[in-house]
Every structure is written in C-alpha cells, then in structure tokens.
MARMAR-603113 format. One record per residue: x, y, z of N, C-alpha, C, O in turn; residue in one letter. Coordinates in nm, 3 decimals, padded with zeros to 5 digits, always signed. Layout:
n_px;n_py;n_pz;ca_px;ca_py;ca_pz;c_px;c_py;c_pz;o_px;o_py;o_pz;marmar
X;Y;Z;X;Y;Z;X;Y;Z;X;Y;Z;a $
...
//
This chain:
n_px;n_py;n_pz;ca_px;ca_py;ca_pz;c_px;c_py;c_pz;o_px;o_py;o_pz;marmar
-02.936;-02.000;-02.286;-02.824;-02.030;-02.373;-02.701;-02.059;-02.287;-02.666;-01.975;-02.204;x $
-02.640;-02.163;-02.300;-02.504;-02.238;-02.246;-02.400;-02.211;-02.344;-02.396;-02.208;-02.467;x $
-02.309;-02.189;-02.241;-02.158;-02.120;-02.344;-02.066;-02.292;-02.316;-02.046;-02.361;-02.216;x $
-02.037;-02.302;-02.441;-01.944;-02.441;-02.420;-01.806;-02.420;-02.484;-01.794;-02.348;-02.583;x $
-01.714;-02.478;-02.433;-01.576;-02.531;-02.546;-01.514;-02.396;-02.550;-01.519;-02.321;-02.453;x $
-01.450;-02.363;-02.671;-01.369;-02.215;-02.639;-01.415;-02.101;-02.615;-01.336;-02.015;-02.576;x $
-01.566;-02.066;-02.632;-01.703;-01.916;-02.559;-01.650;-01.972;-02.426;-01.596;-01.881;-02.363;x $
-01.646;-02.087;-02.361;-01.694;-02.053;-02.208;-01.487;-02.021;-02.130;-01.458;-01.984;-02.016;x $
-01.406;-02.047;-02.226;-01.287;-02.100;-02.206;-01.230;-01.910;-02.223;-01.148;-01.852;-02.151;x $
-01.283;-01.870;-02.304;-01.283;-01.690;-02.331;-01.310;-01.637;-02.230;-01.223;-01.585;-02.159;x $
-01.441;-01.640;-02.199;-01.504;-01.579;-02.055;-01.477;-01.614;-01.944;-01.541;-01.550;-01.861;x $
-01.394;-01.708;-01.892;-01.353;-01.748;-01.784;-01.182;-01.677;-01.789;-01.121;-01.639;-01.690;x $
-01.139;-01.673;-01.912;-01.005;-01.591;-01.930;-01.041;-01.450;-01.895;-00.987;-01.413;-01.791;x $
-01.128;-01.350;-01.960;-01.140;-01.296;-01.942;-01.212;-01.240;-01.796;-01.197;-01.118;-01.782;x $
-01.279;-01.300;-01.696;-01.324;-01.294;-01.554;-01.156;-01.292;-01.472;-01.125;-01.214;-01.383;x $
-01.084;-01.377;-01.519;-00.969;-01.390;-01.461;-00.918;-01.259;-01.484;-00.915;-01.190;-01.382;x $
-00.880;-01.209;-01.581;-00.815;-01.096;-01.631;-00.863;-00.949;-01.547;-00.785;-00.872;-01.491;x $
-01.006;-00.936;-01.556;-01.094;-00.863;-01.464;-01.027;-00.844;-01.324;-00.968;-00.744;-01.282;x $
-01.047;-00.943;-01.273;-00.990;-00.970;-01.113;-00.865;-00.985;-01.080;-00.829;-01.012;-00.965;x $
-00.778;-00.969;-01.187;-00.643;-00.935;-01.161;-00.585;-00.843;-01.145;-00.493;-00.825;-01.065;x $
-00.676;-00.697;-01.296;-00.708;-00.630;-01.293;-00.704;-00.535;-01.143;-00.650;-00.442;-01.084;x $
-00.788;-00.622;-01.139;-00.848;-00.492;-00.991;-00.784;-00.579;-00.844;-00.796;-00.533;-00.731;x $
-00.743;-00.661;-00.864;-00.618;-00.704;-00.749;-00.476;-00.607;-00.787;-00.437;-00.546;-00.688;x $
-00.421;-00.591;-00.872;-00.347;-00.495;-00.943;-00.369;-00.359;-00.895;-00.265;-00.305;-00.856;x $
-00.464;-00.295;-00.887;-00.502;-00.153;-00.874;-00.490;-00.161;-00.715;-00.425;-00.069;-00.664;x $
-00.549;-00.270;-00.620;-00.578;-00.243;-00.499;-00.430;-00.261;-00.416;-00.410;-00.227;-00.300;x $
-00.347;-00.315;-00.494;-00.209;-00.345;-00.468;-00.158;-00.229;-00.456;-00.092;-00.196;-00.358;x $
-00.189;-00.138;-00.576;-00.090;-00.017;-00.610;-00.143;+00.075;-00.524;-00.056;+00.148;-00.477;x $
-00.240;+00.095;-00.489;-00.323;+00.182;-00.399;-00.231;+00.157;-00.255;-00.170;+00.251;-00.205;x $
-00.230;+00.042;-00.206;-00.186;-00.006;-00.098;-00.031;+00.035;-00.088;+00.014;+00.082;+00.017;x $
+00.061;+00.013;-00.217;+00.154;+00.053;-00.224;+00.179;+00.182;-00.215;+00.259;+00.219;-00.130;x $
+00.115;+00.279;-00.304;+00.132;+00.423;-00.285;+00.091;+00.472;-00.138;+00.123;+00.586;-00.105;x $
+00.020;+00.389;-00.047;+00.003;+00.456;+00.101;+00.129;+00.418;+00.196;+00.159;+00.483;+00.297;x $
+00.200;+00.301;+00.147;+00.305;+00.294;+00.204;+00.445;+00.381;+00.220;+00.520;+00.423;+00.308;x $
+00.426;+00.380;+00.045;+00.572;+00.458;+00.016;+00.533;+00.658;+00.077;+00.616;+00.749;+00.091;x $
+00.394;+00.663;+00.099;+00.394;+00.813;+00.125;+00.348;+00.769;+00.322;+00.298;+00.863;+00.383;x $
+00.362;+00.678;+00.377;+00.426;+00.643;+00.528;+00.547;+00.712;+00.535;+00.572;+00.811;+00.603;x $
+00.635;+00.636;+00.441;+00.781;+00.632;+00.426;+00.818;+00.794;+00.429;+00.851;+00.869;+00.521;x $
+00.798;+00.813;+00.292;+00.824;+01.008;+00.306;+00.783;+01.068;+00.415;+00.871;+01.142;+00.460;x $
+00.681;+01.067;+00.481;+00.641;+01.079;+00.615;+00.723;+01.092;+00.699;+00.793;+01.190;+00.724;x $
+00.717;+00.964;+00.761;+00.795;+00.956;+00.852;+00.944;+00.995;+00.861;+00.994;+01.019;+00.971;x $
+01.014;+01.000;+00.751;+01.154;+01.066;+00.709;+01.130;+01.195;+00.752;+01.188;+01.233;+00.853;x $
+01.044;+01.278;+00.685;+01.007;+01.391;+00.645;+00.962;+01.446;+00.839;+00.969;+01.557;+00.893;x $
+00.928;+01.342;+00.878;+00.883;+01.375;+01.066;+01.021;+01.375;+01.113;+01.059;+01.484;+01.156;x $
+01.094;+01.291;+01.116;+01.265;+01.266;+01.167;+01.314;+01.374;+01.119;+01.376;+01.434;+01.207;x $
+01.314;+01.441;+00.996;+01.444;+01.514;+00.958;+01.326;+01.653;+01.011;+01.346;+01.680;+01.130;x $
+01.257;+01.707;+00.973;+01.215;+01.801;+01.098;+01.247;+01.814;+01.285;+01.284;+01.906;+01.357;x $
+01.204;+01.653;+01.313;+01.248;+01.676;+01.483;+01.385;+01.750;+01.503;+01.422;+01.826;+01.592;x $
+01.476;+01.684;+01.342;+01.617;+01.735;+01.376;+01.681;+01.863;+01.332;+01.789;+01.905;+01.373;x $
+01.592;+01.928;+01.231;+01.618;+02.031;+01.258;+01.528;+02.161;+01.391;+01.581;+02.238;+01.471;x $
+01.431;+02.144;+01.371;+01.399;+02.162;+01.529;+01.464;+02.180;+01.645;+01.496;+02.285;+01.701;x $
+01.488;+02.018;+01.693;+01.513;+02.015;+01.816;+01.704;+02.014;+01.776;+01.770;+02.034;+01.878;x $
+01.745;+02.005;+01.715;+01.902;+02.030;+01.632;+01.944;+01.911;+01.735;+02.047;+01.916;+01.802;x $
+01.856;+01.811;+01.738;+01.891;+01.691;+01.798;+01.776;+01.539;+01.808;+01.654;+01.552;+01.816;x $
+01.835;+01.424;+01.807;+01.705;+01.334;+01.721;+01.665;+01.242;+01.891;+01.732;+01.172;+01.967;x $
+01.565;+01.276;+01.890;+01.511;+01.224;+02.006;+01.402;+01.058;+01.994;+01.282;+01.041;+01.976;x $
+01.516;+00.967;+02.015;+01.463;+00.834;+02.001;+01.326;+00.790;+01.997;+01.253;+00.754;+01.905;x $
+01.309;+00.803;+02.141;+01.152;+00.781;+02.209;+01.102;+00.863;+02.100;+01.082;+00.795;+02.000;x $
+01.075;+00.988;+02.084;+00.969;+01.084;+01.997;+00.942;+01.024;+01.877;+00.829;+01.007;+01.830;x $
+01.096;+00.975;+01.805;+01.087;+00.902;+01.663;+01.036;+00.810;+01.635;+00.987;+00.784;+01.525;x $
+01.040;+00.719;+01.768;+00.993;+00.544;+01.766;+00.839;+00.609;+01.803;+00.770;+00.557;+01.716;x $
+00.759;+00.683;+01.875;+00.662;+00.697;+01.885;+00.566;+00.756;+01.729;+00.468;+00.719;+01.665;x $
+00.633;+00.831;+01.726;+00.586;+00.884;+01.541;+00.551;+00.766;+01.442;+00.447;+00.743;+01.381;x $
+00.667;+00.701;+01.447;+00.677;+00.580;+01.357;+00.580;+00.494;+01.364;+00.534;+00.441;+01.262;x $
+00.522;+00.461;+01.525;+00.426;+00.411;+01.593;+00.293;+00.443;+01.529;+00.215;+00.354;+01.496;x $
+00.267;+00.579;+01.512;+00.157;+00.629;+01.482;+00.169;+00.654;+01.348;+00.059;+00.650;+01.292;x $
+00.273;+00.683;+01.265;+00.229;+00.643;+01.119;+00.207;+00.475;+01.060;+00.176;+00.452;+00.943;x $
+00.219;+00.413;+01.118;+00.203;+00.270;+01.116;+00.089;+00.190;+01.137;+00.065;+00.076;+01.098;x $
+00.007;+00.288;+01.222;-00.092;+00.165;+01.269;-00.168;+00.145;+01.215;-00.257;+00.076;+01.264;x $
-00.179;+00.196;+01.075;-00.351;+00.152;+00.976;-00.248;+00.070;+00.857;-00.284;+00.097;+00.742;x $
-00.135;-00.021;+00.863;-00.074;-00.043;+00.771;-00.162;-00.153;+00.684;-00.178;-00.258;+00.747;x $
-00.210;-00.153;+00.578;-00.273;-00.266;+00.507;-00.201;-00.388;+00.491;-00.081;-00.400;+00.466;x $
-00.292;-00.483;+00.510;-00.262;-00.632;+00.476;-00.256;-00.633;+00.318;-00.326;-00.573;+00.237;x $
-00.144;-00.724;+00.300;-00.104;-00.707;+00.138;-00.100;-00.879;+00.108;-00.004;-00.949;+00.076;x $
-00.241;-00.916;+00.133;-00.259;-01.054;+00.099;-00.292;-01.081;-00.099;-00.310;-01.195;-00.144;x $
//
C-alpha cells in the first residue's frame, strides 16, 4: 500500500515534527551541561577566593581549562 497526496504530506509532517522533537531535547540536554559548566566554574573561582582570600589567575584559567574540554558541538 502507497500513501499519496495529503496521507503521504501528514507523515512526512509528522517525521519532521519527530526529529525536531528530539533535535530539541538534545539541544536542551547540551544546554543544561553548559549552564551547570558555568555554575561550576563560578562556584571553583569564588571558593579559590575564599580559600586562598586571593584569586590566583593561572589556577583559574587552568580550572576553566578543565571544565571546558568535553564542551559539545551545538550543530
């Protein structure tokens, strides 16, 4: 059985919808690992400084370094 005219014009809307769907979800996923980088790395800085009751460049830029390096491609 062949779907023609507005059946095949439905199901091709709806395949689209599907895969937007779940481009949508993998976005937000991607997004929520970013924004909890972010708290992170704040959350690493404002510790060094109370700690060390002083903000040590190199240490920060290195942190930052290493919360960074699995950052997802957001194609």
């Amino acid at each position: 059985m062949f779907l023609q005219g507005s059946e095949m014009t439905t199901l091709d809307n709806v395949a689209d919808w599907h895969n937007l769907i779940l481009k949508w979800d993998r976005l937000n996923d991607e997004g929520s690992t970013i924004a909890n980088k972010i708290v992170n790395l704040g959350l690493t800085m404002f510790c060094d400084v109370l700690l060390d009751n002083k903000w040590n460049w190199e240490e920060s830029h290195a942190n930052y370094q290493r919360l960074w390096n699995n950052q997802p491609n957001l194609d």
